[in-house]
C-alpha positions in Angstrom: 172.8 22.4 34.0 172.7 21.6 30.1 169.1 21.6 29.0 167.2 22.9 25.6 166.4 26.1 24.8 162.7 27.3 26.3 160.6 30.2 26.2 162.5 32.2 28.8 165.7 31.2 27.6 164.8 32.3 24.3 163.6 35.8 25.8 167.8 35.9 27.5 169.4 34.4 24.5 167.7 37.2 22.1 168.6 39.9 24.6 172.2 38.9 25.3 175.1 41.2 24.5 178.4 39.4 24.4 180.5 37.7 21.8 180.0 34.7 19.2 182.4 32.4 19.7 182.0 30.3 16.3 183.6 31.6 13.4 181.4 33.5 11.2 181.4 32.1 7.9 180.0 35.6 5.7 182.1 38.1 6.9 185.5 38.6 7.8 187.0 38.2 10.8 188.7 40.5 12.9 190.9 40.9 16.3 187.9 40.2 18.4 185.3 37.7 18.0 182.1 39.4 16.4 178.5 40.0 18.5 176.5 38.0 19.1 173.1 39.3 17.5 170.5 37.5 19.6 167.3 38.6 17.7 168.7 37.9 14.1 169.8 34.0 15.7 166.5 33.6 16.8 164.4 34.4 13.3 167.4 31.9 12.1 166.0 29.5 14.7 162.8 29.7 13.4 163.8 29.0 9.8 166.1 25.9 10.7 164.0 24.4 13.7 163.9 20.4 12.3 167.4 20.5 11.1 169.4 22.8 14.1 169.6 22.3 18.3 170.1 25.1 20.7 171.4 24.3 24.0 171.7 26.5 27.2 174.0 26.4 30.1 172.2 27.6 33.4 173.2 27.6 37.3 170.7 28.2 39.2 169.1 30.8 38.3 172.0 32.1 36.4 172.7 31.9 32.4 175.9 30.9 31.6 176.0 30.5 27.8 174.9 28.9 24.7 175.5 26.5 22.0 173.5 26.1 18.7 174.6 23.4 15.6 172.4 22.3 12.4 172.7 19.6 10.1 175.5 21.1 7.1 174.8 19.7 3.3 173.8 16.1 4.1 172.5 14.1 7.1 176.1 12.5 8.6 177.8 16.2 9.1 176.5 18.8 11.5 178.1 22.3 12.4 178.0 24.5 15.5 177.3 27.6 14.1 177.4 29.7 17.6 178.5 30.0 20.5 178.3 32.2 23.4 179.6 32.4 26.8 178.9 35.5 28.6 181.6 35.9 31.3 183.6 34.8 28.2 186.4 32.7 30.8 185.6 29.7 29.3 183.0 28.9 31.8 180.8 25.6 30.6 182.3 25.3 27.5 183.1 21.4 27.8 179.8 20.9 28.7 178.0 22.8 26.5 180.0 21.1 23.1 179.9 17.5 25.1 175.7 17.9 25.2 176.4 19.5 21.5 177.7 16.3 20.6 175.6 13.9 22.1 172.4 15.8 21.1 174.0 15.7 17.0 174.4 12.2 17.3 170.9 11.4 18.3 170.2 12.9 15.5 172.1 10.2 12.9 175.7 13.1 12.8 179.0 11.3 12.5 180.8 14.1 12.9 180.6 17.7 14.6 182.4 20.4 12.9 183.8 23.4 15.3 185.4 26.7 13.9 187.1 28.3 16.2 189.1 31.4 16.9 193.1 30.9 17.1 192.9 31.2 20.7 194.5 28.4 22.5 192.1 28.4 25.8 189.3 27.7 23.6 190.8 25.0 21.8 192.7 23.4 24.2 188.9 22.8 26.4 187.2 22.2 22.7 189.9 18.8 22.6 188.7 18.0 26.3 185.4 17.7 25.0 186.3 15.0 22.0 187.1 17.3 19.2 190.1 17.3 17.2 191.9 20.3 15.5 191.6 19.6 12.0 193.7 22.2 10.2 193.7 26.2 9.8 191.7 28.7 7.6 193.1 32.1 6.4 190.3 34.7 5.5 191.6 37.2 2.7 189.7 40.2 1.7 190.8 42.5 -1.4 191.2 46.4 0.2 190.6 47.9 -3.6 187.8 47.1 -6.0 190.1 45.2 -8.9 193.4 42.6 -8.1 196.8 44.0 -9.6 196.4 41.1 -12.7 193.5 42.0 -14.6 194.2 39.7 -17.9 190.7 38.0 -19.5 190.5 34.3 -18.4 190.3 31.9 -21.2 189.3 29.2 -19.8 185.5 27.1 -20.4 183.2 28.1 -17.4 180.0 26.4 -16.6 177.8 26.0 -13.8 178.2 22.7 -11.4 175.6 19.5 -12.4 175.1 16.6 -10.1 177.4 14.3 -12.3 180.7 16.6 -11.2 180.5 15.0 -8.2 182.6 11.9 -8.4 185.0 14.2 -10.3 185.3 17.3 -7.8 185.5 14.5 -5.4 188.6 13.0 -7.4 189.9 16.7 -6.9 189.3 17.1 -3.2 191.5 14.0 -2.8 194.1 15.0 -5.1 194.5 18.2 -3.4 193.7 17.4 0.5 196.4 15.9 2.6 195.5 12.2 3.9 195.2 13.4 7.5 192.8 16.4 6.4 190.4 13.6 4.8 190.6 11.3 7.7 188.8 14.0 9.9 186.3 15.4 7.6 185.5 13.1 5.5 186.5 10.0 3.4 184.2 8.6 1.7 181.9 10.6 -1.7 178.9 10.7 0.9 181.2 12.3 4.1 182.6 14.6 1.6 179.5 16.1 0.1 177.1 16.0 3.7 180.6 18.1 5.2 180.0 21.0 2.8 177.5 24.6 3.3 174.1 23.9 2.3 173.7 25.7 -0.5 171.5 28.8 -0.4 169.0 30.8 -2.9 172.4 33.1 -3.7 175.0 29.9 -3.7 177.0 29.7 -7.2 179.1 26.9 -8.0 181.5 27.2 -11.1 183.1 24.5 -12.9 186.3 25.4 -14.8 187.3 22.9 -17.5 190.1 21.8 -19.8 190.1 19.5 -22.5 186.7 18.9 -21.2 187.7 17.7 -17.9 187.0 19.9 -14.6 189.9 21.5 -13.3 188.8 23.8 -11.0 185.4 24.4 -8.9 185.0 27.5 -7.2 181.7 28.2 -4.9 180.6 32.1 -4.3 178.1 32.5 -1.4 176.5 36.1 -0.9 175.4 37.6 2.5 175.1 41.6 3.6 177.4 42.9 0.7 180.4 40.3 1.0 181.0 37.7 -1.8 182.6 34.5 0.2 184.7 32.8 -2.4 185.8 28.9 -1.9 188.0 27.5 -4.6 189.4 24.2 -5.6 191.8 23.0 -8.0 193.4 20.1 -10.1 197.5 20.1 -9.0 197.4 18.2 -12.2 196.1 20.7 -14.6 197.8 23.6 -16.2 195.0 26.3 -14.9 196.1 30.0 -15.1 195.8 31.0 -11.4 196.2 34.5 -12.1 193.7 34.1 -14.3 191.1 32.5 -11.8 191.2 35.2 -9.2 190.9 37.8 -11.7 188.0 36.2 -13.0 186.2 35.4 -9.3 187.0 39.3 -8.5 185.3 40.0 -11.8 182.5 37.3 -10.4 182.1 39.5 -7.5 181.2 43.0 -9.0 181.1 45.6 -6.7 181.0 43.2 -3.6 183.9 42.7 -1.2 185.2 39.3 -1.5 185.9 37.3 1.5 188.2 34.1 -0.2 188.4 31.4 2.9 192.0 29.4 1.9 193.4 26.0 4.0 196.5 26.3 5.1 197.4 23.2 2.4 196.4 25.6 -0.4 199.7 27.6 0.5 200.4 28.4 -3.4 196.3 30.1 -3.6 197.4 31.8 -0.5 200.6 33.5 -1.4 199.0 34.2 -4.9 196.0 36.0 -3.5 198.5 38.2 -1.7 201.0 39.3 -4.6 197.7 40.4 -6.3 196.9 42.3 -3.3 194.8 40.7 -1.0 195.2 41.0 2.7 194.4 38.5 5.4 192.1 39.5 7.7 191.5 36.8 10.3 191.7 33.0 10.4 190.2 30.0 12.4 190.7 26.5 13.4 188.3 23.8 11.9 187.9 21.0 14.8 185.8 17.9 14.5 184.6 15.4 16.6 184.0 12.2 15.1 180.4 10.7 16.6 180.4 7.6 15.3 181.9 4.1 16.9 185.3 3.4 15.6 186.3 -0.7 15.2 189.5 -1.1 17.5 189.5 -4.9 17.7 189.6 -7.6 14.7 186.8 -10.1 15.8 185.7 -13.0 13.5 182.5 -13.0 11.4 181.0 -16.6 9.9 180.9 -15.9 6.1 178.5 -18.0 3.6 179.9 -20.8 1.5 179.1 -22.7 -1.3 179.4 -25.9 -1.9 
């Protein structure tokens, strides 16, 4: 049985000991999926009650797992940020990401946004439950404290404003394949509601030339890792050697976790001839929650005479 988190359930969840199925998105990944830290999830809870759902999966009067999403930048995306199973076989997982869904789109969601591991079980029952694989993530983290290019970037920095928008979004589209946008977003509003809220220790960069933006890259820091996000114009001349030196410079004396598409395969192999290693990666899935048009049908239209 699917049903809401209660008291006693909470009391289990912050006690578990198994895995968290959901990528982690501020710190690397490794071989394994990372613990599931039951009391820390629950002070999160707390926090994020209005704008996150936590699900539990129980037989009798057995627990079988869990499922928590919240509400991402805007209103129309939501994320499930974990996910635990603790005879990790699988076990209600279709359930638990069908009531996922159902309960997101209750709350006005049009899509649900699922990261992960590249296990093929786990994927192959998230697509049973409406989701589609969207496309892969490579995490990267720099073993030494400085890349091997270390030249000055000169290039115009500044932070993001609200008005960048329509531009960055220009960007994303010039830079995202078509079947990328499709699933998370096509539209300036599905774009922006798809993204991380940003925190008290968010930074968002705009890079310019000849006073138009040609790069954005957004830092997020969490427990001594810098998670880097970066975008660029395939129309501008930006030195990319240049750009990492700078976000490593950005960084200090924090470890960098850069999160690259699998689309941004030039970033990728750049960020590994200046010495950056991959340490994990991750599916993003998404199911779309909002009624698709299949069939034309007429509609009477005003006229003037």
């Amino acid at each position: 049985m699917i049903r809401g988190m209660g008291l006693i359930d909470a009391l289990r969840v912050a006690a578990m000991r198994s895995v968290d199925l959901a990528a982690p998105l501020s710190a690397p990944a490794s071989d394994a999926p990372p613990p599931f830290k039951g009391y820390a999830f629950m002070l999160e809870r707390l926090r994020a009650k209005r704008s996150s759902i936590t699900l539990v999966a129980t037989e009798r009067w057995k627990f079988e797992g869990m499922v928590s999403a919240r509400r991402a930048a805007g209103p129309s995306a939501w994320v499930i940020d974990h996910l635990v199973l603790p005879e990790g076989d699988g076990g209600p997982l279709s359930e638990l990401l069908q009531s996922a869904s159902s309960a997101a789109a209750l709350r006005g969601a049009e899509r649900l946004l699922l990261r992960l591991p590249e296990e093929w079980d786990l994927q192959k029952l998230a697509c049973r439950s409406g989701f589609v694989v969207s496309h892969q993530v490579l995490q990267l983290t720099l073993p030494g404290r400085s890349p091997l290019y270390q030249q000055k970037a000169a290039f115009a920095t500044r932070l993001r404003r609200p008005v960048d928008d329509m531009a960055l979004f220009r960007m994303y589209n010039a830079c995202t394949p078509a079947e990328v946008r499709f699933k998370t977003g096509l539209t300036l509003n599905q774009w922006k509601d798809a993204q991380e809220p940003a925190g008290r220790r968010t930074r968002q960069i705009v890079i310019e030339q000849q006073g138009a933006a040609a790069c954005w890259v957004r830092t997020d820091t969490r427990r001594g890792w810098r998670r880097v996000h970066a975008m660029t114009d395939p129309q501008s001349a930006l030195d990319l050697p240049a750009l990492v030196a700078y976000v490593t410079r950005l960084a200090g004396r924090r470890r960098i976790l850069w999160e690259v598409p699998e689309y941004q395969a030039d970033l990728h192999l750049l960020l590994e001839r200046m010495g950056f290693e991959v340490s994990g990666c991750y599916r993003l899935l998404v199911n779309s929650l909002a009624p698709m048009v299949r069939e034309r049908a007429w509609s009477p239209v005003p006229t003037s005479v």
